[in-house]
Backbone bond lengths (Angstrom), bond angles and torsions (degrees), N, CA, C in turn:
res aa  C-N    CA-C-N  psi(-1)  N-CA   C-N-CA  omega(-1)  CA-C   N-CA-C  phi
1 X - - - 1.472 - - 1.524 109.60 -
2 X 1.347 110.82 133.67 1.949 119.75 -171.95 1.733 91.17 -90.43
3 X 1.351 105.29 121.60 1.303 107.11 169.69 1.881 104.56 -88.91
4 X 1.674 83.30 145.58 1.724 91.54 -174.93 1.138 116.92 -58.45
5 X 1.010 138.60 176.43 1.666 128.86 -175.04 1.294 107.73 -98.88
6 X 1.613 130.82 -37.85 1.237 133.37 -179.42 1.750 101.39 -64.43
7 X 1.561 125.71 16.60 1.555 139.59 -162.21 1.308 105.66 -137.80
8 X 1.158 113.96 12.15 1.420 114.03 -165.04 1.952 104.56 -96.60
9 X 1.309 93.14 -179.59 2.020 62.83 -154.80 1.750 91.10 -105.22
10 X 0.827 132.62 -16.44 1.770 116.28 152.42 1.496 119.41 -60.16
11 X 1.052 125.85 -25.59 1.550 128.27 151.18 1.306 122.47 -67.19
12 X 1.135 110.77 -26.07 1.775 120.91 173.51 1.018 109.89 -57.66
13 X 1.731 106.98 -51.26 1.816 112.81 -167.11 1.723 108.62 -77.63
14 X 1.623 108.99 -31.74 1.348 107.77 -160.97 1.885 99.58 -72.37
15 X 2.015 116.68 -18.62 1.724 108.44 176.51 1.774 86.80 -79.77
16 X 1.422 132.10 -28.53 1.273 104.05 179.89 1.572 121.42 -62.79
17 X 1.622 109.80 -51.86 1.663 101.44 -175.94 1.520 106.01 -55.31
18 X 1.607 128.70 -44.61 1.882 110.81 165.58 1.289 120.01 -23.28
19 X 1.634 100.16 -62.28 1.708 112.22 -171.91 1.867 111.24 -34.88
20 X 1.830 93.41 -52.87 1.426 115.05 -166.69 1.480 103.40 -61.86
21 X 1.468 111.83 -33.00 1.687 110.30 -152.89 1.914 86.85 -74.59
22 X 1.202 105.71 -36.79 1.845 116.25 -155.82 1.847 87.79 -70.00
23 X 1.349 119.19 -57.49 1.334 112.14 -168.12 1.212 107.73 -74.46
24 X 1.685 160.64 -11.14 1.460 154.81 123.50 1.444 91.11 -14.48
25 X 1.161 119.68 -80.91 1.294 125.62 -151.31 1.837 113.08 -46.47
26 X 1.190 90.93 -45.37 1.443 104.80 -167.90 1.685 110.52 -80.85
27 X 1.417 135.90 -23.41 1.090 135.55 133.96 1.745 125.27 -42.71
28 X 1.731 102.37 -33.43 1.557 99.40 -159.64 1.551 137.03 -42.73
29 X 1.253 97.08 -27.81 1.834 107.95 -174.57 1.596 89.17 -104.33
30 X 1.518 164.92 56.93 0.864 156.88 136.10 1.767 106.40 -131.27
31 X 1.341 117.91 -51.51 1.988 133.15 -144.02 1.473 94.90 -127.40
32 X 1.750 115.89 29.72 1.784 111.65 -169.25 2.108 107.55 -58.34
33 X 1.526 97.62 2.83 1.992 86.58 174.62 1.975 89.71 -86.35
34 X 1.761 107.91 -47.65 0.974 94.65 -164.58 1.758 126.73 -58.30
35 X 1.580 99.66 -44.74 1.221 101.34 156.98 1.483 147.45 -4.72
36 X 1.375 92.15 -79.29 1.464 112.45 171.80 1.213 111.55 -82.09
37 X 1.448 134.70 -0.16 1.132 124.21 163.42 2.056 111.36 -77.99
38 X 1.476 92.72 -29.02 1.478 86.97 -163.42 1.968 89.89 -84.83
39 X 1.093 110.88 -1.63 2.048 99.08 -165.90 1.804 83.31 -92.93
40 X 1.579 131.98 -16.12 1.490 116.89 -164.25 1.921 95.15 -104.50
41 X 1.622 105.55 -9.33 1.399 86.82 179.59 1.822 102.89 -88.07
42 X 1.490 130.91 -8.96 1.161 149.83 -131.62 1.938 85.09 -111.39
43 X 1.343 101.16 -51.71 1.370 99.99 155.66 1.305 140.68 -56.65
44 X 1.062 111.42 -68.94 1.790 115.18 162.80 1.280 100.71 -31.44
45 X 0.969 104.43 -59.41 2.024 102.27 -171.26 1.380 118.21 -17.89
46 X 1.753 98.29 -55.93 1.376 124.15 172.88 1.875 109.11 -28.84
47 X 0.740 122.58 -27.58 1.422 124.19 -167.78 1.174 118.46 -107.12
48 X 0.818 114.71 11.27 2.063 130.74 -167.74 1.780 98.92 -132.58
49 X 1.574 128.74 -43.33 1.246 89.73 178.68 1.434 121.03 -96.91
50 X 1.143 129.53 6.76 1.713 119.48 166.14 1.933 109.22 -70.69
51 X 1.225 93.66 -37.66 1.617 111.77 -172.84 2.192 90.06 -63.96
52 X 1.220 112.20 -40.33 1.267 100.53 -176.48 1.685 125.07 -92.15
53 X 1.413 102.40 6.43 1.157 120.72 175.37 1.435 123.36 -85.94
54 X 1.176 94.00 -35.51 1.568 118.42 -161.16 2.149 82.40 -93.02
55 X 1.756 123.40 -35.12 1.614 91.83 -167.32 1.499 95.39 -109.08
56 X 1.302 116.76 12.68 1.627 100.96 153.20 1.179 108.85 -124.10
57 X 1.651 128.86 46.25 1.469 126.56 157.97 1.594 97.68 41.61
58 X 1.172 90.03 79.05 1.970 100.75 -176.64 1.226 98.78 -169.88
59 X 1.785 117.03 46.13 1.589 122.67 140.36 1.278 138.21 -85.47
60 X 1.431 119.79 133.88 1.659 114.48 -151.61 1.604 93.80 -147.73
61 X 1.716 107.39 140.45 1.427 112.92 163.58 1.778 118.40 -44.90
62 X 1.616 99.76 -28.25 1.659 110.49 -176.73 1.198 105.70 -57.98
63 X 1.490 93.93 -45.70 2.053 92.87 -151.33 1.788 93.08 -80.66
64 X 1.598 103.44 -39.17 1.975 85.10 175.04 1.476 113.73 -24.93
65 X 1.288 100.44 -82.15 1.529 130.39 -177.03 1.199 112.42 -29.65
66 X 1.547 137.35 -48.25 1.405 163.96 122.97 1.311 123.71 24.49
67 X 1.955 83.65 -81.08 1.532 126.35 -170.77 2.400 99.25 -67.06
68 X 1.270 90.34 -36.16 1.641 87.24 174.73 1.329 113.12 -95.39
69 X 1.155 119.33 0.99 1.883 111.12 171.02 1.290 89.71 -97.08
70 X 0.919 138.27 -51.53 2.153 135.39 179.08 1.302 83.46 -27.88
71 X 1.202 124.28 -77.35 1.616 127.83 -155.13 1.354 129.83 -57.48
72 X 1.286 95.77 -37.56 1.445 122.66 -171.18 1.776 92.90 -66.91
73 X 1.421 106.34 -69.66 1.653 120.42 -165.04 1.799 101.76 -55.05
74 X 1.238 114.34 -44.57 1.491 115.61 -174.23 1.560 116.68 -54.05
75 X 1.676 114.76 -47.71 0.891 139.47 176.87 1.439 110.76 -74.56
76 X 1.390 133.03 -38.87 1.366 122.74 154.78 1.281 135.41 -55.80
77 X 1.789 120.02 -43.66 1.757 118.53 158.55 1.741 117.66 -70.36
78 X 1.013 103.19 -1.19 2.106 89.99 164.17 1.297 93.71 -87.43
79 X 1.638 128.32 -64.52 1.681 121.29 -156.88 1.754 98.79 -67.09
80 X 1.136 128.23 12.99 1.661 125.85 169.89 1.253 95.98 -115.19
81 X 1.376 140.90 -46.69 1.365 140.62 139.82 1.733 104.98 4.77
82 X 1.790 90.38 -91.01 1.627 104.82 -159.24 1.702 103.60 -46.97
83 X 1.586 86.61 -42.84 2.098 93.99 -165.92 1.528 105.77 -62.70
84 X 1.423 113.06 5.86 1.809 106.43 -173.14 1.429 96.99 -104.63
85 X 1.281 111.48 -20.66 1.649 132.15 -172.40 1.106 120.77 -68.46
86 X 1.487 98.06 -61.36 1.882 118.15 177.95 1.655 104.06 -141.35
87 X 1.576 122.64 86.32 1.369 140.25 -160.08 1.771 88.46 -71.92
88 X 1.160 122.63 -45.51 1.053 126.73 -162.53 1.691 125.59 -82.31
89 X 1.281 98.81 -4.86 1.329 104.80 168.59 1.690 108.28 -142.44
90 X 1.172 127.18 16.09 1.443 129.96 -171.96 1.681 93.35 -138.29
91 X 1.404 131.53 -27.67 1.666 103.74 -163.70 1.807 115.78 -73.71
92 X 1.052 107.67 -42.31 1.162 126.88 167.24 1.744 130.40 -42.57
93 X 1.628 93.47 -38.14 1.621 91.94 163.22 1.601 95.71 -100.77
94 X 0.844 131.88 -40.07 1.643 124.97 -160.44 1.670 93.38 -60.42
95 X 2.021 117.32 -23.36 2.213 99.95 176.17 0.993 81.16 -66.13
96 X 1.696 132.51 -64.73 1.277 108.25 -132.27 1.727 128.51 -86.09
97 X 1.159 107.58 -23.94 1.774 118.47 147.19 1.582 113.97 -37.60
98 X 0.831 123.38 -53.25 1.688 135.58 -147.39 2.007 86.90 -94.76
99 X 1.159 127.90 -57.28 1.157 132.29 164.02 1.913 108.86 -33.56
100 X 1.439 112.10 -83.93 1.098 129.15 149.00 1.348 120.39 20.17
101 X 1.481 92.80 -86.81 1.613 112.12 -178.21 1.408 124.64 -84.29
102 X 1.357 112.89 -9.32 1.744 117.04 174.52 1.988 93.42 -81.09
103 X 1.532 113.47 -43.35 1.326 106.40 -162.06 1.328 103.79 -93.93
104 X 1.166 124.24 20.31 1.345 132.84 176.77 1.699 91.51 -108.84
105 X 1.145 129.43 -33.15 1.491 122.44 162.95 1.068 114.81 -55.23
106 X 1.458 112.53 -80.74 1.567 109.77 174.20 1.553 127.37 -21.98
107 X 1.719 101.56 -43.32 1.415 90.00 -166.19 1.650 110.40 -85.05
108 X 1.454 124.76 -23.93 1.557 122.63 155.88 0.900 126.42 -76.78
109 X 1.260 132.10 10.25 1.973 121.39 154.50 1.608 97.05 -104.79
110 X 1.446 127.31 -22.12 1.487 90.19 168.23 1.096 104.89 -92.56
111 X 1.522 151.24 -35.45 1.202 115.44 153.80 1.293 165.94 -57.54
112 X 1.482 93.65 11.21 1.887 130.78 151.66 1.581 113.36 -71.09
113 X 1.533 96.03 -34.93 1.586 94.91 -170.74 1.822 118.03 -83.89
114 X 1.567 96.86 -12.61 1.135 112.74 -166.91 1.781 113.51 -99.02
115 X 1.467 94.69 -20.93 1.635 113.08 -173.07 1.850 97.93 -103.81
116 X 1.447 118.79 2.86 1.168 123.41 -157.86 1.756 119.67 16.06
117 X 1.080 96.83 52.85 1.917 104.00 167.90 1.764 105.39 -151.00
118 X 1.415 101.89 161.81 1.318 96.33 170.25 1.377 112.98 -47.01
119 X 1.614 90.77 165.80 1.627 106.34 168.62 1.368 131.68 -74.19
120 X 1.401 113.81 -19.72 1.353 125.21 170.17 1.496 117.88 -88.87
121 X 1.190 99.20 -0.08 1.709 96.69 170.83 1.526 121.68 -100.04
122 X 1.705 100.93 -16.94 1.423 101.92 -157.13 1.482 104.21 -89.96
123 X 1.413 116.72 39.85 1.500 139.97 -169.87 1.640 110.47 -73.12
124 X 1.669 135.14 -22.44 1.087 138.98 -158.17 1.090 104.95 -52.73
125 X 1.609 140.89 -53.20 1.789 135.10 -175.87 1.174 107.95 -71.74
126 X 1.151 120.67 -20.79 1.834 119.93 -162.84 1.519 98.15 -45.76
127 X 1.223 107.87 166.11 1.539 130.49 165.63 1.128 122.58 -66.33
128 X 1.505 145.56 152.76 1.606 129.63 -177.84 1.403 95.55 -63.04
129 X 1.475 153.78 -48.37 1.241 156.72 -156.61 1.499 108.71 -60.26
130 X 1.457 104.88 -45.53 1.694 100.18 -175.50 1.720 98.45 -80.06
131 X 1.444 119.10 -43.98 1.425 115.31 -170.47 1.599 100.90 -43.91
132 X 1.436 114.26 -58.63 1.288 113.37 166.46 1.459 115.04 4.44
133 X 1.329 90.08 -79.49 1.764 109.40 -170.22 1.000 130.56 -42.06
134 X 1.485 113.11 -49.27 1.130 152.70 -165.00 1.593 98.87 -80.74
135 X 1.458 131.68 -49.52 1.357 131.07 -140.24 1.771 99.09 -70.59
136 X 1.130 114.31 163.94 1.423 119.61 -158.64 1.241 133.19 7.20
137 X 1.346 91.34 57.27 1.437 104.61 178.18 1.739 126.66 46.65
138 X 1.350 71.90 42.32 2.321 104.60 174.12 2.041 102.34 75.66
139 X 1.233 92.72 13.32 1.953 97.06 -176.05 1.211 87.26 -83.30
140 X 1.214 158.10 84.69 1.599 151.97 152.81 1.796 98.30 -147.71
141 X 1.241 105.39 135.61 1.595 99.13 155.12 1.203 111.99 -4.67
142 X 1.425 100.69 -93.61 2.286 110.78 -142.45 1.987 82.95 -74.38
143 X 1.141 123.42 7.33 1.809 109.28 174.00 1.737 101.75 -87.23
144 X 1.283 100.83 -36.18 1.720 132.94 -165.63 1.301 93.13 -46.34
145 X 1.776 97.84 -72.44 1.125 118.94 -161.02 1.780 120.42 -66.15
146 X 1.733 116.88 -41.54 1.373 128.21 148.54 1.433 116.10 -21.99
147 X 1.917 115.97 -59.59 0.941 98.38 -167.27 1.258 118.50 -72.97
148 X 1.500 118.05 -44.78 1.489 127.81 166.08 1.432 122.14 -14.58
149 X 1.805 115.30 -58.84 1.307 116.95 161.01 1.245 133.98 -54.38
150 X 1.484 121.44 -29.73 0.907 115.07 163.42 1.630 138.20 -70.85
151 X 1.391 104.77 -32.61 1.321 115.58 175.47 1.572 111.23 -70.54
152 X 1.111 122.87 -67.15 1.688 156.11 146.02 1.426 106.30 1.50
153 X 1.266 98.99 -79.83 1.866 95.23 -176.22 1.022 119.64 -41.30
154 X 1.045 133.73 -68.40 1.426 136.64 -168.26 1.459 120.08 -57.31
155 X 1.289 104.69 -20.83 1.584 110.52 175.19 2.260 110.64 -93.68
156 X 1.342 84.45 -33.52 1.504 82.37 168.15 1.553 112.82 -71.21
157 X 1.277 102.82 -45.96 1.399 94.57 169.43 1.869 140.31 -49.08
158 X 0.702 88.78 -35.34 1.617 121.75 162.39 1.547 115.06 -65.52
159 X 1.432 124.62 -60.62 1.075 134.50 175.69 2.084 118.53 -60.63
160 X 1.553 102.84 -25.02 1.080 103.48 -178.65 1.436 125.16 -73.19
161 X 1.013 113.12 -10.84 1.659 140.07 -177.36 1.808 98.95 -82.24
162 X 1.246 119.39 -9.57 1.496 113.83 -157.61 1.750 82.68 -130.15
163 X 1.480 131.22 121.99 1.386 129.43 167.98 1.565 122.41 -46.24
164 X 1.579 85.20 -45.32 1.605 104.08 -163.60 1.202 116.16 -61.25
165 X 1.120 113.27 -17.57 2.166 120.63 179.42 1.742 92.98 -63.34
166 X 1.363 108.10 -45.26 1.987 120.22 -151.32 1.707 89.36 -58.73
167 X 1.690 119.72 -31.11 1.785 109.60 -164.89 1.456 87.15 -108.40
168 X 1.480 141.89 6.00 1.527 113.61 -158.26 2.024 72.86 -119.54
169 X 1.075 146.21 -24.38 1.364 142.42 146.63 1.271 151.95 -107.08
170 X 1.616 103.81 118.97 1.241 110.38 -153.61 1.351 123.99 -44.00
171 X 1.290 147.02 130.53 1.319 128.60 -171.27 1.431 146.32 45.12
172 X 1.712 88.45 43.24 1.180 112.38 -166.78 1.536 127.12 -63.26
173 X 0.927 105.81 -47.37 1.785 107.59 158.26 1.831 118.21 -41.44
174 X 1.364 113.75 -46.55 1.726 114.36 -173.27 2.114 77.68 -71.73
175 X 1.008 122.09 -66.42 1.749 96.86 -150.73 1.410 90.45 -69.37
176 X 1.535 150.21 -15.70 1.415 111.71 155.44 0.932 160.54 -58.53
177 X 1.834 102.66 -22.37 1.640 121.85 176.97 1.493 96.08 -101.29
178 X 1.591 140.54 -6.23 1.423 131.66 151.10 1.673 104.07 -52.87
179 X 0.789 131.09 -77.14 1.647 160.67 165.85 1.727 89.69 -16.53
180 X 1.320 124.83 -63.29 1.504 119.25 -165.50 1.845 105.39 -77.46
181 X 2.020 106.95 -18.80 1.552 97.82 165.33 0.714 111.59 -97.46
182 X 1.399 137.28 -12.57 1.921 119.44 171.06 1.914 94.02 -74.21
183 X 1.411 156.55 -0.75 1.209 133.58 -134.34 1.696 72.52 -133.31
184 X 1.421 129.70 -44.39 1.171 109.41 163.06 1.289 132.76 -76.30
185 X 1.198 138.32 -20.88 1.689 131.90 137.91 1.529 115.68 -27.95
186 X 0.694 103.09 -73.33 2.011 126.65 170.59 1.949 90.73 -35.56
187 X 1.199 121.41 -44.06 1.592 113.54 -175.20 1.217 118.19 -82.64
188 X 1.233 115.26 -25.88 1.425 130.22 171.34 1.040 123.57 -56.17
189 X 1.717 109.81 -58.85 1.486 117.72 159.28 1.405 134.59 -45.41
190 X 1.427 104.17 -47.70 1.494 114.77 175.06 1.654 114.59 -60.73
191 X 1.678 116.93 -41.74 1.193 136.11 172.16 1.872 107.71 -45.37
192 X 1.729 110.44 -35.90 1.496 115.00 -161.39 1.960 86.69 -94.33
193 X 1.320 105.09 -49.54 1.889 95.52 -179.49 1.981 122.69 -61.30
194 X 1.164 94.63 -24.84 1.431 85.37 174.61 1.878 123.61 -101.34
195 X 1.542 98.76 -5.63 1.337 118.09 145.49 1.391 123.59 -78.19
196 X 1.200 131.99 -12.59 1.305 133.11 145.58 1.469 156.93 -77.92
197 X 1.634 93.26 -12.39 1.141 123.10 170.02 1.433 123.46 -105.04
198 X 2.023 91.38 -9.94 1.737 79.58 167.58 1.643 101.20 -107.07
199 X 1.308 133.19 2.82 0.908 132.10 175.95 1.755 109.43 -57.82
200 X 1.351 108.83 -59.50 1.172 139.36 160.36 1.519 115.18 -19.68
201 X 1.538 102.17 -66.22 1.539 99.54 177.67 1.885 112.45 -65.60
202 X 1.626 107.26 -49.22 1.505 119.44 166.79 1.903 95.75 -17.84
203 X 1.188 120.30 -99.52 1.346 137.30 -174.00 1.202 104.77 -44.13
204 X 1.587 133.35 -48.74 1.612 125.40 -178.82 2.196 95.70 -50.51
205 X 1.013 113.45 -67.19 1.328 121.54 172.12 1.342 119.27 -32.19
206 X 1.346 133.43 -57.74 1.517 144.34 137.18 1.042 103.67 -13.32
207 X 1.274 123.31 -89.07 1.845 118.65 -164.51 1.525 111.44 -65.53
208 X 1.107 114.56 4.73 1.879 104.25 -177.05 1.477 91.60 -116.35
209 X 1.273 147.83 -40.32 1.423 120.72 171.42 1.368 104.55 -103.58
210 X 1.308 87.78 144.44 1.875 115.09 175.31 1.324 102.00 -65.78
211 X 1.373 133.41 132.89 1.851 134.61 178.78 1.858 84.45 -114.35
């Protein structure tokens, strides 16, 4: 029997970390240990289904596509989280992050669709800063550390509103403002890919009408 692909079991985990990202949220202003327990297991996750894709030959345009809305959505209900927490110092970055990273999607799957290869390959013009990011497939330090910020912030942010995170982790302030410089690296990049993809269209537009 051919299992469906939307059944495939790295797609399984990536509707579970959703599940996880939606129920954090929905605990957040009452169960903020439980919370953040379920948005950091929702993360980890992250690392188990490419790894399970790749050893049961169960890679799919779906689950790409998938594998970055898991991320995207998880990472969008903590920074609405934090901004419900502390409106006054979190809403404002949590639009423009959350903005950010949805149109930073958009703009690398159509420019996957347009370069017909993944999005992580179509890295050749990038800047040394984004290659950075990008280089072994984020296994390097400053990739390490990128991702960290990205995942990280938004949950530290969130967590800072709650005392009890500051004694239940050690040195909690240094991995929060680590977390807020890997999350601006991480913006930079996104800032250079969706400037590249509209550059792209700019000039695709250029060469099709005559001026």
């Amino acid at each position: 029997m051919v299992t469906p692909i939307p059944l495939f079991v790295p797609n399984l985990l990536c509707y579970l970390r959703i599940i996880l990202g939606f129920a954090g949220l929905h605990v957040s202003y009452s169960r903020p240990v439980l919370a953040v327990f379920f948005w950091v297991v929702s993360a980890i996750l992250d690392l188990f289904d490419g790894y399970f894709a790749r050893k049961l030959d169960q890679c799919s345009s779906f689950g790409i596509v998938l594998d970055i809305a898991a991320d995207n959505i998880l990472r969008t209900v903590v920074w609405l989280a934090a901004a419900i927490q502390e409106p006054a110092s979190y809403s404002l970055a949590a639009a423009v992050l959350i903005s950010l990273e949805w149109t930073t999607m958009v703009c690398t799957q159509l420019h996957a669709v347009l370069s017909e290869s993944h999005w992580k390959q179509s890295r050749g013009n990038d800047p040394w800063f984004v290659k950075k990011v990008f280089s072994n497939n984020f296994k390097t330090l400053y990739g390490g550390f990128c991702i960290y910020g990205l995942f990280a912030a938004s949950i530290f942010a969130y967590a800072t509103h709650y005392p009890m995170f500051a004694d239940l982790i050690p040195f909690f302030h240094y991995w929060k403002y680590a977390a807020y410089c890997g999350r601006f690296c991480t913006a930079v990049a996104e800032l250079w890919l969706c400037k590249s993809y509209l550059s792209l269209l700019v000039e695709k537009d250029l060469n099709a009408k005559p001026y």
